[in-house]
C-alpha positions as a Markdown table, in Angstrom:
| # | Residue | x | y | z |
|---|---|---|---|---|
| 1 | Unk | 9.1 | -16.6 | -6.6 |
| 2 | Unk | 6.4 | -16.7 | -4.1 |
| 3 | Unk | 6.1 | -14.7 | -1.6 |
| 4 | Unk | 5.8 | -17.0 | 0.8 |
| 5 | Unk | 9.1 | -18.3 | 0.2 |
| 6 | Unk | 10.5 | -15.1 | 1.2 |
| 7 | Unk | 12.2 | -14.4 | 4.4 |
| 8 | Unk | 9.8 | -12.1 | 6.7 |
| 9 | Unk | 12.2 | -8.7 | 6.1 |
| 10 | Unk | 11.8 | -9.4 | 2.0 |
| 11 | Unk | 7.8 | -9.9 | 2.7 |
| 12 | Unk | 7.7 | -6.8 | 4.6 |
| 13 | Unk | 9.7 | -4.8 | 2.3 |
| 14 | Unk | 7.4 | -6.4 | -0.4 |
| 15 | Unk | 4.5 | -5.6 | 0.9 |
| 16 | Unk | 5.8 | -2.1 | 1.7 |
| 17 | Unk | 6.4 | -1.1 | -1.7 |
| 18 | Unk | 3.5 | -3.3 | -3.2 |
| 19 | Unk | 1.3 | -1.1 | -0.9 |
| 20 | Unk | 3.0 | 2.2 | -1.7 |
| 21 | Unk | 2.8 | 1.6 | -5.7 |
| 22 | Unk | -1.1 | 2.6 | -4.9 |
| 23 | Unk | -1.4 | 6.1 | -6.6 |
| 24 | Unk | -3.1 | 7.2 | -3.6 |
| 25 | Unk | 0.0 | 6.7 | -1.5 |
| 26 | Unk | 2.2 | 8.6 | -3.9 |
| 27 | Unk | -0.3 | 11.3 | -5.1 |
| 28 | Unk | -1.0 | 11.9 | -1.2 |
| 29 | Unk | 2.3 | 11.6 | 0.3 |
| 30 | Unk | 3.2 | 14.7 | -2.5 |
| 31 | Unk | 0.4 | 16.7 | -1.9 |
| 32 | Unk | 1.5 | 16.1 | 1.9 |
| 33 | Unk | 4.7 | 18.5 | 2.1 |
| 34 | Unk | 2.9 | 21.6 | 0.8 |
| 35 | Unk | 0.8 | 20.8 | 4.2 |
| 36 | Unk | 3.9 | 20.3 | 6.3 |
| 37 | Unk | 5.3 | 23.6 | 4.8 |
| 38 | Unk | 1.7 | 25.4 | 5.9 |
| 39 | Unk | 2.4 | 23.5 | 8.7 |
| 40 | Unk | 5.3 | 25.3 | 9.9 |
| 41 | Unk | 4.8 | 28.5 | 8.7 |
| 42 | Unk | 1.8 | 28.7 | 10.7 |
| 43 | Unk | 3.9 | 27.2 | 13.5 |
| 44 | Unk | 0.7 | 24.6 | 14.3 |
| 45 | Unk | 1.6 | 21.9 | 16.2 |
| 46 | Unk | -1.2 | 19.6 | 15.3 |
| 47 | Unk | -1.2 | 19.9 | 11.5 |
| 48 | Unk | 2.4 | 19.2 | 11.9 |
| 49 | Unk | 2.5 | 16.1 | 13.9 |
| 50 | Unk | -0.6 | 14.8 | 11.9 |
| 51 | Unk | 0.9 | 15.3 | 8.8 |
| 52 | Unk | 4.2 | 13.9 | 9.9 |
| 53 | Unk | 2.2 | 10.8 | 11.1 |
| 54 | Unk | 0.3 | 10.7 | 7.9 |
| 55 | Unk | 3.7 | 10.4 | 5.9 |
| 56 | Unk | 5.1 | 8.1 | 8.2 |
| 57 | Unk | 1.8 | 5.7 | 7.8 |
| 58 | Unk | 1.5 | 6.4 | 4.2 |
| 59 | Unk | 3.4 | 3.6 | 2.4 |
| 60 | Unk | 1.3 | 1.0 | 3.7 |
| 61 | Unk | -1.9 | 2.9 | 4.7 |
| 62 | Unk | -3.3 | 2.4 | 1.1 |
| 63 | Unk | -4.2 | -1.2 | -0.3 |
| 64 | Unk | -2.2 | -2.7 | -3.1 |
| 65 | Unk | -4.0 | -1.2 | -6.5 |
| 66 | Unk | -5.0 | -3.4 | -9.6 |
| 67 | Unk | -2.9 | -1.9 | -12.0 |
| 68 | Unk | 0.1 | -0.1 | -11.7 |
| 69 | Unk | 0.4 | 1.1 | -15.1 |
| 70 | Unk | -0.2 | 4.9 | -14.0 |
| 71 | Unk | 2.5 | 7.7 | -13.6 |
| 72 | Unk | 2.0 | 7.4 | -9.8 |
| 73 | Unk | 2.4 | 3.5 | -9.4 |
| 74 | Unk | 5.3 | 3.7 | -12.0 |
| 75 | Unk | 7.0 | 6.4 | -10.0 |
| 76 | Unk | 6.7 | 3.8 | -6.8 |
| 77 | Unk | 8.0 | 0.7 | -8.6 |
| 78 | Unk | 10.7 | 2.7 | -10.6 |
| 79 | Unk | 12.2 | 3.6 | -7.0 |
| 80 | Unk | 12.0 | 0.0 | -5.7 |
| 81 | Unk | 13.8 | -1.0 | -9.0 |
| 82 | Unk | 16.4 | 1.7 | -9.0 |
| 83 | Unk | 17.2 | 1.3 | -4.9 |
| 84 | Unk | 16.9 | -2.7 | -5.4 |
| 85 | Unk | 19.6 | -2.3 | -8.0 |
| 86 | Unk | 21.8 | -0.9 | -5.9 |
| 87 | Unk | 21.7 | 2.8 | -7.2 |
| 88 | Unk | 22.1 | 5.5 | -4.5 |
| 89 | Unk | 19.6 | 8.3 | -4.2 |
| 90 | Unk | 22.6 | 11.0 | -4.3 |
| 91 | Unk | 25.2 | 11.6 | -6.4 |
| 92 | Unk | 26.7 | 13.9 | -9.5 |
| 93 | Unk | 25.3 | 11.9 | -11.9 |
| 94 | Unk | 22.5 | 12.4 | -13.3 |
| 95 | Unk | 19.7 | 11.9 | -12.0 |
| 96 | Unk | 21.1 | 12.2 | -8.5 |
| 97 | Unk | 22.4 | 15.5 | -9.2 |
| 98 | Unk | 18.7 | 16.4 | -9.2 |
| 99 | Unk | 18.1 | 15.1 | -5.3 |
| 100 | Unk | 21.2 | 17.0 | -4.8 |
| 101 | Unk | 20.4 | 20.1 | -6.0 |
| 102 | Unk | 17.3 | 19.6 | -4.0 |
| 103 | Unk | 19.0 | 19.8 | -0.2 |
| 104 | Unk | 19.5 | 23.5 | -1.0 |
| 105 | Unk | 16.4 | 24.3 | -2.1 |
| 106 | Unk | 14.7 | 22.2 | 0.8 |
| 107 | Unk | 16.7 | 24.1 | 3.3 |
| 108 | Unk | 15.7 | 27.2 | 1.9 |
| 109 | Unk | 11.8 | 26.2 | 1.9 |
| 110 | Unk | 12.4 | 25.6 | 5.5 |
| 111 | Unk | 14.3 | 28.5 | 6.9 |
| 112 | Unk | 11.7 | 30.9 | 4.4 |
| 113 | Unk | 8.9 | 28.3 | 6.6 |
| 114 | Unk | 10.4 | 29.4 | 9.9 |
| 115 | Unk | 10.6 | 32.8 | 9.4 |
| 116 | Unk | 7.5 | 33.0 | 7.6 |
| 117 | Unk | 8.1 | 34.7 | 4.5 |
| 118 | Unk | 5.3 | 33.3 | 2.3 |
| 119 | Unk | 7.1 | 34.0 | -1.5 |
| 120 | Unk | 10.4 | 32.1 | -0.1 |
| 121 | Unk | 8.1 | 29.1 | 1.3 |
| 122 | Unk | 6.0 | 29.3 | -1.7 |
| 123 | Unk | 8.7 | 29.3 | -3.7 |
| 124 | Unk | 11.2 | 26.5 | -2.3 |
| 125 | Unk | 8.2 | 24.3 | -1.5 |
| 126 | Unk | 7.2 | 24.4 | -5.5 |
| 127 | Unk | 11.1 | 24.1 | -6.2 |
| 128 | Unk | 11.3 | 20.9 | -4.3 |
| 129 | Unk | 8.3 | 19.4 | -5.3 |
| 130 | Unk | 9.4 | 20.3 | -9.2 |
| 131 | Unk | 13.0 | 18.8 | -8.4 |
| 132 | Unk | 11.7 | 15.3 | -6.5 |
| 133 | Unk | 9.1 | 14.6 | -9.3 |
| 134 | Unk | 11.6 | 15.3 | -12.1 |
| 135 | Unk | 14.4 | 12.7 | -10.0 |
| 136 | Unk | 11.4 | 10.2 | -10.2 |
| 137 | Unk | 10.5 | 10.5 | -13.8 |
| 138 | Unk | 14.0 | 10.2 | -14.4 |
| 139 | Unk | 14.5 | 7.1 | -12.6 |
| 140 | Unk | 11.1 | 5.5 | -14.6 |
| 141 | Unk | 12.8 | 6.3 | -18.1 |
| 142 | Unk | 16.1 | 4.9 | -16.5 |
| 143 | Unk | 14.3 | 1.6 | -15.2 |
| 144 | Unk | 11.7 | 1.6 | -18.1 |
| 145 | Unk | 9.2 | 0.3 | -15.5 |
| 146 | Unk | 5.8 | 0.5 | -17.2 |
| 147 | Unk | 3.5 | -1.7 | -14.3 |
| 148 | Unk | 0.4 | -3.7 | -15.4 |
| 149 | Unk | -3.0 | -2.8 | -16.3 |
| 150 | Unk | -6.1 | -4.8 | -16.1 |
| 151 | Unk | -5.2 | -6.6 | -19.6 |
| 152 | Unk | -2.6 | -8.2 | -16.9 |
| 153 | Unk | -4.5 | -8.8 | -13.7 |
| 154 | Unk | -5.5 | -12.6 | -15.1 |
| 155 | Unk | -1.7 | -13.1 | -15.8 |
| 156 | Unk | -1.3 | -11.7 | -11.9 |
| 157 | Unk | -3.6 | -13.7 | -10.1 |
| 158 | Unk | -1.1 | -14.0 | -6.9 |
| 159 | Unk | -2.2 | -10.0 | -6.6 |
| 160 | Unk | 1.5 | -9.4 | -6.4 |
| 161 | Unk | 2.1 | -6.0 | -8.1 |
| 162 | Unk | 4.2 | -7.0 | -11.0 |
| 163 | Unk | 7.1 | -4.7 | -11.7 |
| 164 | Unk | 7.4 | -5.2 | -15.3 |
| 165 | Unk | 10.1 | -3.1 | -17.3 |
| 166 | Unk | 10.1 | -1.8 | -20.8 |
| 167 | Unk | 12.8 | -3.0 | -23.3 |
């Protein structure tokens, strides 16, 4: 389908995640929350809102990449698959039980954030980060995503990012 047939929400939503599946978007948008953590422990109200801007530009800041046949990328398109499925982001099941798991350890990176006890925000901030990155490998081994590389890019010549699974 071309994307021009699409409807203008399903072109935005396209472009969205064909932008965010650049591992720049997803590499910086992880390495972003350490800096929102630093953020608040150091109670700055400029590296928060900037950062907080950053993430909220992020997804489309970045152009869409060649090849998406990188951990990054994969992570990007293996969320678009998993969401566009109709899988939730929360549950018991595994590997929702991860993201669940997560709101404690979140809440605790905050409150050790606010009343700056470096070790606790150390600590939570690594615990999230460890818990969100093992939710998204999950969901690429669920999916089997596996993206293109350049071998592909004459087989894409509409520069859509092709979200090819594994069998």
């Amino acid at each position: 389908m071309s994307i021009l047939s699409l409807g203008v929400r399903d072109r935005l939503e396209s472009t969205f995640w064909e932008r965010h599946a650049n591992p720049w978007s997803a590499g910086t948008r992880i390495l972003a929350y350490p800096i929102l953590m630093y953020a608040i422990y150091r109670r700055d109200a400029k590296l928060l809102a900037a950062t907080t801007a950053f993430l909220a530009v992020n997804p489309i800041l970045f152009p869409r990449p060649k090849r998406t046949d990188n951990w990054l990328s994969k992570i990007v398109l293996a969320e678009e698959e998993w969401l566009g499925a109709g899988n939730k982001t929360m549950g018991l099941d595994y590997p929702n039980i991860l993201n669940v798991i997560n709101i404690p350890v979140t809440l605790y990176a905050f409150v050790s954030a606010i009343r700056r006890k470096p070790v606790g925000t150390a600590l939570g901030t690594l615990g999230v980060m460890v818990f969100k990155l093992w939710w998204t490998d999950a969901i690429v081994k669920e999916t089997g995503v596996t993206g293109y590389g350049p071998e592909d890019a004459d087989s894409n010549a509409s520069g859509n990012v092709e979200r090819s699974s594994g069998s």
